[in-house]
C-alpha positions in Angstrom: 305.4 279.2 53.7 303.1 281.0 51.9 300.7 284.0 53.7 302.5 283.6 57.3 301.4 279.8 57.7 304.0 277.2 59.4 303.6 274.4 57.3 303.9 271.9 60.2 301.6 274.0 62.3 298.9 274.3 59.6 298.9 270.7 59.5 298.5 270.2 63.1 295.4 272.5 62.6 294.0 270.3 59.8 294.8 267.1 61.6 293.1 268.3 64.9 290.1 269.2 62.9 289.7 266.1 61.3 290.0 264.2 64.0 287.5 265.9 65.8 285.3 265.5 63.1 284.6 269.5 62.6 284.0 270.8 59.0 286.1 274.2 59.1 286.2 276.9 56.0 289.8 277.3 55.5 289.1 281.0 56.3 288.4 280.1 60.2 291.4 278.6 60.8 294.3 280.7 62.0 297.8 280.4 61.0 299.9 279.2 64.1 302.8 281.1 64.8 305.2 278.9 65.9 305.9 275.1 66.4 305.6 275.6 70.7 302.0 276.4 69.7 301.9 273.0 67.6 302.7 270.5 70.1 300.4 272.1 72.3 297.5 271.1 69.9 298.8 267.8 68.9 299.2 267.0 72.7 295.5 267.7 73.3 293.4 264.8 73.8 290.3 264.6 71.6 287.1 264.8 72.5 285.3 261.6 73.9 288.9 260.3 75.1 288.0 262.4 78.5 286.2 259.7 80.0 288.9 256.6 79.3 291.7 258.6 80.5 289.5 259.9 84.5 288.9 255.8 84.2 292.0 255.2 84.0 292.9 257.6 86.8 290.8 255.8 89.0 292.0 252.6 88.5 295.5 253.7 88.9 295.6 256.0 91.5 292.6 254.6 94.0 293.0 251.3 95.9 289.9 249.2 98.4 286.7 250.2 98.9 287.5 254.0 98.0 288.3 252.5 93.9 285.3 250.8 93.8 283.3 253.5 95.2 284.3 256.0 92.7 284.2 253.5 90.0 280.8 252.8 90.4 279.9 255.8 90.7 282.2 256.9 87.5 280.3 254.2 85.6 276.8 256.0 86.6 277.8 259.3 85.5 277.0 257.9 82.0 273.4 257.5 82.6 273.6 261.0 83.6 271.7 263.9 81.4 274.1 266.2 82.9 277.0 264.3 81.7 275.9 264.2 77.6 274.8 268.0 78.3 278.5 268.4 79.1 280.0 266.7 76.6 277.5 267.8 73.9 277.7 271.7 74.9 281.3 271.8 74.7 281.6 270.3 71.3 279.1 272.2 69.9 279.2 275.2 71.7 282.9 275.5 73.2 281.4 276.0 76.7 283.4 275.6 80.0 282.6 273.3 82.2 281.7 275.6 84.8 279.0 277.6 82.5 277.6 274.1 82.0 277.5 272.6 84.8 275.7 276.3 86.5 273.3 276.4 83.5 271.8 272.7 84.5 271.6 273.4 88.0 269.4 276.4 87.2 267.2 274.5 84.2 266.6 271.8 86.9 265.7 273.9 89.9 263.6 275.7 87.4 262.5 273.0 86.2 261.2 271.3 89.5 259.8 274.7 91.1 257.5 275.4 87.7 256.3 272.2 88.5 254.7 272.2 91.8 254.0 275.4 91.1 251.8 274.9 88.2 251.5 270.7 88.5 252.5 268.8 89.7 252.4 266.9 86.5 253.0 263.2 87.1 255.1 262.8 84.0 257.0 265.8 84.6 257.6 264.7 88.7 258.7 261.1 87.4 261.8 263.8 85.5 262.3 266.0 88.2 262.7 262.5 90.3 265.2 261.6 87.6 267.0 265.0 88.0 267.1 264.8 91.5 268.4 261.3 91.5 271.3 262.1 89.2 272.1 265.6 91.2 273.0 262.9 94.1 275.1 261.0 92.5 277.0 264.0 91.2 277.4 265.4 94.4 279.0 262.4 95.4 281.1 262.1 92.5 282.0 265.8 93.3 283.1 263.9 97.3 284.5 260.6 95.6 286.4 262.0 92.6 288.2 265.3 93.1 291.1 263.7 94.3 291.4 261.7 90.9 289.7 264.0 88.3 290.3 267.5 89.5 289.0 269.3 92.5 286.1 272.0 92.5 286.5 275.6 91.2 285.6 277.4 94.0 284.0 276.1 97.6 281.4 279.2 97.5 280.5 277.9 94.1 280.2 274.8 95.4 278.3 275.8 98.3 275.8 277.9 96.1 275.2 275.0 93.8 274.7 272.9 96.8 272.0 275.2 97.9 270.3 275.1 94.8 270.4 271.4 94.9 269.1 271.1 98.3 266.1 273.7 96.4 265.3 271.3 93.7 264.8 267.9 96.3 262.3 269.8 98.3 260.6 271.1 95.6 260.7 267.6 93.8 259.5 265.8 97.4 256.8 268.6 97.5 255.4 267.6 94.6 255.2 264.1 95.3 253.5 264.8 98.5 251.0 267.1 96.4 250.1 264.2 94.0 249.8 261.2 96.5 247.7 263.9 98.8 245.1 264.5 95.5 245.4 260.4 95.2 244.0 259.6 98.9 241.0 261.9 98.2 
């Protein structure tokens, strides 16, 4: 055991990077300190297993018209931007969840305000349609799915991010009323 490493707990290290498929200098990687901290590692599911395993959940643990609700609903969260944000920004990044998840939210109601305020754009309403769309069905994932996949960090969190989401459909309704009105005349 040369320079403090545990052998088996180096090679955990080693084996979780390259199954995650991150190039690491072998200066970034700390030594673990014991074998408890090694199992914890190894136990860890990969990344891109997170969506068989809630599946799986889902079917297990949900029966009638409640498992097919939140299955097909499950099913549309990968047509989701939100969804690859997620999965991209904590790969990449190491974000939370939570960070992510408040980030889109803002870019979106951002997003949609700039344009009716400066627009509306037709191409860019057609998105903000799209956003608005898939904030919906996230919400009702959020109702459908916290039993299953984990409930919600905080209800005042929630409630805020509801608000905002409740911002970005009027604004995205505004602006469809804005380019049908400059249509008729």
């Amino acid at each position: 055991m040369a320079r403090g490493y545990s052998t088996s707990g180096f090679g955990a290290v080693i084996i979780v990077v390259m199954r995650c498929g991150i190039i690491v200098p072998k200066q970034l990687i700390r030594p673990l300190a014991n074998e408890r901290n090694c199992k914890t590692i190894m136990s860890e599911p990969p990344p891109g297993d997170d969506f068989r395993r809630d599946f799986k959940k889902i079917w297990e643990q949900l029966n009638g018209i409640e498992w097919l609700a939140a299955s097909i609903l499950f099913a549309l969260s990968l047509f989701l931007l939100s969804y690859w944000l997620r999965r991209l920004l904590s790969k990449w990044f190491g974000w939370n969840r939570g960070r992510i998840i408040d980030c889109y939210v803002i870019a979106c109601v951002t997003i949609t305000v700039v344009n009716w305020w400066f627009g509306p754009w037709i191409w860019l309403s057609w998105f903000c349609s799209y956003i608005s769309t898939s904030t919906i069905i996230a919400l009702l994932s959020v109702l459908f799915l916290r039993k299953t996949i984990g409930d919600v960090q905080s209800a005042e969190r929630t409630l805020l991010l509801f608000i905002l989401n409740v911002v970005q459909v009027v604004f995205m309704f505004a602006s469809w009323y804005q380019i049908c009105r400059n249509e008729d005349a």
